[in-house]
Structure formats: structure tokens, C-alpha cells
Legacy VTK file of the C-alpha trace (Angstrom):
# vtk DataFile Version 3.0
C-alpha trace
ASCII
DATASET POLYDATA
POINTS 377 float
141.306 141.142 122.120
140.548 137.058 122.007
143.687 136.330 124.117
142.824 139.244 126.933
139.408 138.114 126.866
140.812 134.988 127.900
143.109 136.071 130.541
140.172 138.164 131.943
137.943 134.612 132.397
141.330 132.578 133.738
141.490 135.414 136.202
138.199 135.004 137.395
138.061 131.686 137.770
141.021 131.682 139.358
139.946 135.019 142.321
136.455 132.682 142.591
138.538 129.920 143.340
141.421 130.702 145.811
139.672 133.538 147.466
135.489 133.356 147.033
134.414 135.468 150.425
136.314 138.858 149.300
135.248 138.250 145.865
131.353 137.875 147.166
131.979 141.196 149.506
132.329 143.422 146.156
129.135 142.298 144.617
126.996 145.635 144.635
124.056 145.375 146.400
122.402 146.371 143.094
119.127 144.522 142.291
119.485 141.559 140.009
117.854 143.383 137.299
119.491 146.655 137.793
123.246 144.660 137.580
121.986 143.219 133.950
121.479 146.637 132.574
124.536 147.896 133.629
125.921 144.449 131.974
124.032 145.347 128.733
125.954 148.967 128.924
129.377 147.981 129.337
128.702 144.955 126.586
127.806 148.193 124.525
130.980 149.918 125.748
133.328 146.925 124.506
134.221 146.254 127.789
133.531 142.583 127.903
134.923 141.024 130.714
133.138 143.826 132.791
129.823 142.511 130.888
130.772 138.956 131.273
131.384 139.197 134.792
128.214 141.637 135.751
125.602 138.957 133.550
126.899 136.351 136.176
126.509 138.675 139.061
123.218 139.209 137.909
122.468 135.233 138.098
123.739 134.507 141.605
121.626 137.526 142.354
118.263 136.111 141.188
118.759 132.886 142.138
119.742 134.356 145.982
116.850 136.709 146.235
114.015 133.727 145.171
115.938 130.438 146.845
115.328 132.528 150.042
111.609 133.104 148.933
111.280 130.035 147.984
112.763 128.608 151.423
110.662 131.389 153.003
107.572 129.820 151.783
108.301 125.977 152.292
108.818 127.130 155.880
105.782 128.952 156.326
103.360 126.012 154.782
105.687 123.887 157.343
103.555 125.467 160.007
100.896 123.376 162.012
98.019 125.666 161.571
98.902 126.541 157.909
98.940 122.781 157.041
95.757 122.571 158.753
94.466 124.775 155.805
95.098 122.417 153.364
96.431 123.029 149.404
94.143 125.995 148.802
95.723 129.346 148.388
92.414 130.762 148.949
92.095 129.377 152.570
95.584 130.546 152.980
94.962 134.505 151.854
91.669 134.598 154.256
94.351 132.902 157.189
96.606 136.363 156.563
93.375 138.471 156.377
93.006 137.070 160.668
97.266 137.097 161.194
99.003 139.278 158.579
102.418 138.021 157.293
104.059 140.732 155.217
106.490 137.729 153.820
104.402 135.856 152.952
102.138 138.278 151.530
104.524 139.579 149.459
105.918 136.164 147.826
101.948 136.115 146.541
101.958 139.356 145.115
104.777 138.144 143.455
103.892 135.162 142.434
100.520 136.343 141.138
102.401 139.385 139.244
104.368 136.614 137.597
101.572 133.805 136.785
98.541 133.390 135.720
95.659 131.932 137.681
94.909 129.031 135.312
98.762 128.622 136.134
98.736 129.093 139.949
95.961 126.414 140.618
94.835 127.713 143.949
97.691 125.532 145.014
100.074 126.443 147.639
102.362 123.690 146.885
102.771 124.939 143.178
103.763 127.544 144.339
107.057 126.052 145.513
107.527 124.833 142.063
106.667 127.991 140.432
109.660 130.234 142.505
112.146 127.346 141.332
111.441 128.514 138.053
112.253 132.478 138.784
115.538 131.456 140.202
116.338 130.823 136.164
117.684 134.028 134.312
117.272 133.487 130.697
118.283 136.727 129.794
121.807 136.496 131.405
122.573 133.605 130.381
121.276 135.194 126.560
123.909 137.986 127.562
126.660 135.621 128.601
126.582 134.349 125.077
126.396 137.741 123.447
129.850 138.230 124.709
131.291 135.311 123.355
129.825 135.677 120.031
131.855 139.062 120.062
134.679 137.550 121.233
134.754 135.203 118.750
134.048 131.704 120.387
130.983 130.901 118.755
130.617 127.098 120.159
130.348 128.274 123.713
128.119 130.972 122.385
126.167 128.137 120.906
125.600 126.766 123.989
124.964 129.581 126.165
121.679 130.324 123.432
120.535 126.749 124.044
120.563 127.386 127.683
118.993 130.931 127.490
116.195 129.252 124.797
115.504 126.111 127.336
115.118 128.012 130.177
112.977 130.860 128.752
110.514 127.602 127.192
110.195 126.631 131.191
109.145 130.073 131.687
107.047 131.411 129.043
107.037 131.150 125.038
106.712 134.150 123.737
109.194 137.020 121.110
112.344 136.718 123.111
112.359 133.200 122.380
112.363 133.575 118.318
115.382 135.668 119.200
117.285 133.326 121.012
116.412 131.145 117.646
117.619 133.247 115.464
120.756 133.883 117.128
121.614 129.910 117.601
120.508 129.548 114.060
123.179 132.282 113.306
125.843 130.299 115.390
124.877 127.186 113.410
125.210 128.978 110.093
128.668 130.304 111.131
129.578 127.087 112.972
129.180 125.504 108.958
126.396 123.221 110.096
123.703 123.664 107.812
121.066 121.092 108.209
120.574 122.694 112.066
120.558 125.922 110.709
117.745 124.968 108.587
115.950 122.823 110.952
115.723 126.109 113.669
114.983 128.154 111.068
111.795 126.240 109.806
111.538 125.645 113.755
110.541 129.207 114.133
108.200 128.968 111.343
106.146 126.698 113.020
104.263 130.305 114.096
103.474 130.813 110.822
99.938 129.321 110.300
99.754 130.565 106.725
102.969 128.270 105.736
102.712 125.576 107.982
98.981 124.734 108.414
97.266 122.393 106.418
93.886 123.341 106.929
91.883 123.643 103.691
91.660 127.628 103.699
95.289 128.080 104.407
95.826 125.630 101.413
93.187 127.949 99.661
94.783 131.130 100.789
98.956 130.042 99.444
97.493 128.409 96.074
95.911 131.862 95.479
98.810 134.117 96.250
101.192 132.063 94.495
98.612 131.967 91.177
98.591 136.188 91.574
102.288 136.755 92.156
103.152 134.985 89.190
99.989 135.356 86.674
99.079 138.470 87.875
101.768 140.267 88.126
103.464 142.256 91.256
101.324 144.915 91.604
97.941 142.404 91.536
99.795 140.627 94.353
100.671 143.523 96.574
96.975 144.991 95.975
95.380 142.102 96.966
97.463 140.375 99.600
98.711 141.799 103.022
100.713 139.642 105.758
102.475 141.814 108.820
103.570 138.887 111.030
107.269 140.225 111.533
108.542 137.611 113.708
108.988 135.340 110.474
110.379 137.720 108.091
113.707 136.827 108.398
113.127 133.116 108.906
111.420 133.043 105.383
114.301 135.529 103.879
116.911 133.439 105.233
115.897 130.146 103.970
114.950 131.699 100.457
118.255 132.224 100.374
119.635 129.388 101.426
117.466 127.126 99.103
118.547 129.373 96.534
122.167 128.952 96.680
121.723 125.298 97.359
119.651 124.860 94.306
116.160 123.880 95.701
114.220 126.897 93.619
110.909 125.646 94.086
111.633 126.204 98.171
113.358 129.475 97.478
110.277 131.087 95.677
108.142 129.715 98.554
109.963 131.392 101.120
111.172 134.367 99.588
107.356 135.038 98.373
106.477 135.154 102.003
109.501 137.515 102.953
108.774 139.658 100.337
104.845 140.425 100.875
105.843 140.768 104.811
108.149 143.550 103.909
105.896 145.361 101.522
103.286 145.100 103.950
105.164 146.781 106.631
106.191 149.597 104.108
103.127 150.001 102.415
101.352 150.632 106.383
104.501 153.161 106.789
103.785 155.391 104.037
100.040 155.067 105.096
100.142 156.379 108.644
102.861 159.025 107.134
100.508 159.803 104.066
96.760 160.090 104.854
94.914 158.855 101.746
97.605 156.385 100.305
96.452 153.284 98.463
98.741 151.667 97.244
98.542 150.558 93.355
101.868 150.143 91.693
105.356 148.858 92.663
107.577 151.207 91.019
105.507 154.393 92.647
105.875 152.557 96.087
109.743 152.739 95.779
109.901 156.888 94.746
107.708 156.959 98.096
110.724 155.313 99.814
113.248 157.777 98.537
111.707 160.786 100.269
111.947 158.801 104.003
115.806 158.530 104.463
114.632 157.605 107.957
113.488 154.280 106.784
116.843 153.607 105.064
118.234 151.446 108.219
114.945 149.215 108.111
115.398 148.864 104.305
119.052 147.627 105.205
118.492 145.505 107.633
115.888 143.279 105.813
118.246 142.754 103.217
115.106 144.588 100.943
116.796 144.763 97.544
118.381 141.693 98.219
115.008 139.623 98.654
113.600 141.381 95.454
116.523 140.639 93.365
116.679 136.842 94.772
112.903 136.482 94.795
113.105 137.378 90.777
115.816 134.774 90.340
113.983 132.304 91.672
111.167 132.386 89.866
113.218 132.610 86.993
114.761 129.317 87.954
111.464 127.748 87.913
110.885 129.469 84.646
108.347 132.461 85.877
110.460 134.500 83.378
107.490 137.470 83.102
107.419 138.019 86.537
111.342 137.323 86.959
111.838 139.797 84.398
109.627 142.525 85.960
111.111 142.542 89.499
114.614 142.932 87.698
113.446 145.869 85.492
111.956 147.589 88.295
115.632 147.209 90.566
117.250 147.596 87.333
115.937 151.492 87.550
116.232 152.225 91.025
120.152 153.626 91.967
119.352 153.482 95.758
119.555 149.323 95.071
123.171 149.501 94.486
124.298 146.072 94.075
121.205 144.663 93.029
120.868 147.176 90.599
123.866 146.181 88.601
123.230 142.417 89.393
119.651 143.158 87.953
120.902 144.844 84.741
123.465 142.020 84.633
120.125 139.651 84.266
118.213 141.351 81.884
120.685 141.748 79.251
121.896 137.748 79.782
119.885 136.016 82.514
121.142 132.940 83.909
120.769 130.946 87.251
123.661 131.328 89.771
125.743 128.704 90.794
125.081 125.979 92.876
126.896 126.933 96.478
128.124 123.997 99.248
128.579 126.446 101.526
125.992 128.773 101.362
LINES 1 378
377 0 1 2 3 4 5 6 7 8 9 10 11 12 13 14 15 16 17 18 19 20 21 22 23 24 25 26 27 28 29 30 31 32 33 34 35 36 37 38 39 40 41 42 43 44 45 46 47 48 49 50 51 52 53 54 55 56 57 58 59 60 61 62 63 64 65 66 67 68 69 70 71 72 73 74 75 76 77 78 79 80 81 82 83 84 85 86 87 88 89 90 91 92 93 94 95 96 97 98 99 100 101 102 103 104 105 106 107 108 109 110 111 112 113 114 115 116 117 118 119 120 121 122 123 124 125 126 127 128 129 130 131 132 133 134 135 136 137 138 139 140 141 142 143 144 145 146 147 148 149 150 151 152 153 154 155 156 157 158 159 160 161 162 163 164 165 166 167 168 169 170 171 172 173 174 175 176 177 178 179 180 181 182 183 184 185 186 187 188 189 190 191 192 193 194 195 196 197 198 199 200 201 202 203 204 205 206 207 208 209 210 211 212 213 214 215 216 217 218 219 220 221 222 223 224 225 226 227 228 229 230 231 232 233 234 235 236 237 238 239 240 241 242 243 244 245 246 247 248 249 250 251 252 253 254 255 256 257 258 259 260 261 262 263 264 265 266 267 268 269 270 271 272 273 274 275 276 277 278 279 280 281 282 283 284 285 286 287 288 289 290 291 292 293 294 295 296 297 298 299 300 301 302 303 304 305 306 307 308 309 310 311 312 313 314 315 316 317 318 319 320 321 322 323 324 325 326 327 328 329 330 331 332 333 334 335 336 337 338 339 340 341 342 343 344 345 346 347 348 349 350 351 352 353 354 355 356 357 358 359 360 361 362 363 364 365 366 367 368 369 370 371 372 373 374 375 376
């Protein structure tokens, strides 16, 4: 598959090369947009150099359709009697109200659908400024490094996410840039380079105003939950504490386990503490807006509820769930929180649907120790 891949890019670069005019004439005149979907659907049809080559169509495409706005609106502020107006787009909207320019017009629409006021100014120079940032496509270039990843070359993949994540911070900061983050922290992770993988994971954390702020209530607020979860018990924690903020779940999951393997404990409780009340949370709200009535009380009676939703077995999976329990109770055994260690196992060590973990689990209670220190996490 690699070496086809391969021939399929040579090939391209080669047709772009010798022969770019027929190559241009079998572009679709397909929006931009509409060319990325159909990118998206042949990426989820395996048929990658289809993908690879429609995400690029999809690039020249933007960049074509708002370099000619762009130019479009340079030359109409060129005019004598627009200049005349001055920087305000205010004077320029009442100069259309007298002679309409359905352009024009329609490069403010679009600018105004795209920006905020506080962003436009009133300026009609900004403007100019603000269309050289649509003719960026973050998302293709996001795509364009999905298909490497599949195909296997993970530093151009790499780099592709660091272009996607740069561009989309000219843009806007907002959830598709935590997953451009998580998918260049993946590279780094596979890539064997640690420290970055690290460094954007506790990147993305910097959203997390209940770990990273060091205001005195936030201080107030971690103290306390870390006192509950391992005086109190479990079920004290879970009854008193909710957090729902889902972009960080697998930020603080992922470095729990990293600090685990690598030794630092301390860390590892911290972050898997966080994962784990962030997945309850979302659970315990699930089984609430199924179940009209349910409060939730005890740990153990939370997990039968699971069993009856099969539905919410993919969910389970994919936040490594039994995982973070078993790893959360190993790290607090590490830092010698044996009761609460010991209770986390017990619970797992009862529950078949934990598979692994439930073995691992009764593999802990009958001779507990702490795992191996891993270089290579």
C-alpha cells in the first residue's frame, strides 16, 4: 500500500509538472467545500490518493475563489469616489445604499458572516487583511495529514498538523484546534519524542482553569477533591464533585499514564484524578437523562447501571474507562493511598465487563506491587 501510495504522489507531481493546463481543466467545478467532503469520503473508502489529491483541489479552490475577492475589493476601494469616503465601512455601506454593487455587497456579507464586529473595525482596509486569511484551509491541510498518518509517514503527517494547527490559530481558537493537538501529540508519541508529547499535551491543558489556575479558590477547590478522593473514599468524591469539560479528558488520561509508566506517581494521581471524575461525570448525566430520578450514591451500583446500556459500550472503550480506574488505583497506591487503591481494585476486581483490568486488578489484590519503570512509555 506504502509503495503505491508513493507512486500515486510521484505521478502527480510529475502530470502537475510536465502538463499543468489539462491537469487544471479536470478540476470539477465543485465548490471548495463540497470537493473536501467528497475528500473526507474517499479517505473513508481507503482510496487515498483520490483523498490526497481532492484535499489539495479543495485548497487551490479556496484560495482562487477569495484571492479574486480579495483583488475584487482592493480594486473597488482603488476608486476615486470610494477613497473619498475614507476607512469607514459605514460610509462605504450608505455609498451602495445611493449606487448598488452586488460585488461588493456580497464580499461584506461575507465578511461580516465570517467576523465579528469588534474584529471588522469599521475598517475597509481590514478588510483586505481579513480575506487573506480565508484563502487559508486548515481543514485540508488537517486532511492532507490524515492520509499520511494512514499511510504510514508520520513525520510529514507531523508537519501537515502543525500547518493545519497554525493556520486555524490565525483564524479562530476554538475545539478543532485541541484536535489538531491531540493528533500532533499522537505523531510525537509515535515519532518516540516524548518531552513534545508531553509539552502539547499539558499545552492543551492550559483550558483547564481548575488544573492550571492559581487563583486561591481553584487552589481551594483541588486541595479539597484530592482530601475526599483519598480520605473519603470514591463514592464521597463522586457525590460531591462534578467536572464535564470533555475537551481535557484525554489530555489528563494520557499524561496519567505517561507519568505512571515513567515513574512520576505524584503527577499520575493528579492527572488521572481529573480524567477519572470527567468520565464519571459524563456517565453519571447519561444514566440521568435516561433514568428520571437517578442520584447517584455508590460506585459499584453506577457500573450494574452501565451493563444494561450496551449502547454506551463504544464510549466506555474509547476513554480507555477501566483502564483509567485500574491506573488511577495504582497510582495512589504508589504514593501509598493503599485504602483507596485497594477499593478501586476490588470494585474492577468484580466487574467481568473490565476484562483485562479485571484480572490485572485481582492480580493486585492478592500481591500488589508498583509496575515497572518504562523508557518508552
Amino acid at each position: 500500500m506504502k509503495r503505491r501510495f508513493s507512486e500515486i504522489l510521484c505521478f502527480l507531481a510529475l502530470l502537475q509538472f510536465t502538463n499543468p493546463l489539462p491537469l487544471l481543466a479536470q478540476v470539477s467545478e465543485d465548490p471548495y467545500w463540497l470537493v473536501l467532503e467528497k475528500g473526507k469520503q474517499y479517505f473513508r473508502n481507503s482510496e487515498y490518493g483520490k483523498a490526497l489529491n481532492a484535499f489539495e483541489d479543495a485548497k487551490r479552490k479556496r484560495d482562487a475563489v477569495y484571492s479574486k475577492m480579495q483583488k475584487d475589493w482592493i480594486d473597488f476601494l482603488s476608486l476615486n469616489e470610494v477613497r473619498a469616503l475614507g476607512d469607514s465601512l459605514g460610509k462605504l455601506e450608505l455609498f451602495l445604499k445611493d449606487k448598488p454593487n452586488k460585488r461588493i455587497s456580497d464580499i461584506i456579507s461575507e465578511i461580516k458572516y465570517q467576523y465579528k464586529d469588534t474584529v471588522i473595525q469599521d475598517s475597509s482596509q481590514k478588510i483586505i487583511g481579513l480575506i487573506d486569511q480565508l484563502r487559508i484551509y486548515p481543514e485540508a491541510e488537517y486532511w492532507i495529514g490524515e492520509v499520511y498518518r494512514i499511510e504510514g509517514e508520520l513525520k510529514i503527517a507531523l508537519k501537515q498538523y502543525e500547518r493545519s494547527l497554525s493556520q486555524q490559530l490565525a483564524i479562530e481558537n476554538n475545539g478543532f484546534t485541541t484536535v489538531i493537538r491531540y493528533k500532533i501529540a499522537e505523531m510525537h508519541y509515535l515519532l518516540k519524542d516524548y518531552l513534545n508529547y508531553e509539552k502539547v499535551l499539558i499545552n492543551i491543558l492550559s483550558s483547564d482553569t481548575l488544573w492550571s489556575a492559581d487563583t486561591r479558590s481553584q487552589s481551594f477547590i483541588r486541595t479539597a477533591m484530592f482530601k475526599t478522593l483519598t480520605e473519603d473514599g470514591i463514592n464521597r468524591f463522586l457525590v460531591l464533585y462534578r467536572y464535564d469539560l470533555t475537551d481535557v479528558e484525554q489530555a489528563h488520561r494520557k499524561l496519567g499514564f505517561y507519568y505512571y509508566a515513567t515513574g512520576r506517581y505524584d503527577k499520575a494521581v493528579e492527572h488521572l484524578t481529573y480524567a477519572f471524575l470527567i468520565q464519571n461525570t459524563l456517565l453519571i448525566k447519561e444514566i440521568q437523562r435516561r433514568e428520571y430520578g437517578f442520584i447517584f450514591s455508590d460506585y459499584t451500583q453506577l457500573l450494574r447501571n452501565l451493563e444494561r446500556y450496551v449502547d454506551l459500550e463504544p464510549f466506555i472503550i474509547d476513554i480507555d474507562y477501566y483502564k483509567t480506574n485500574y491506573y488511577l488505583a495504582a497510582a495512589l497506591f504508589a504514593v501509598g493511598q493503599r485504602s483507596t487503591a485497594f477499593s478501586l481494585w476490588t470494585i474492577l476486581s468484580k466487574y467481568e465487563q473490565a476484562e483485562e483490568w479485571q484480572k490485572r486488578s485481582q492480580t493486585q489484590l492478592k500481591k500488589p506491587f508498583i509496575e515497572p519503570i518504562n523508557q518508552q512509555p
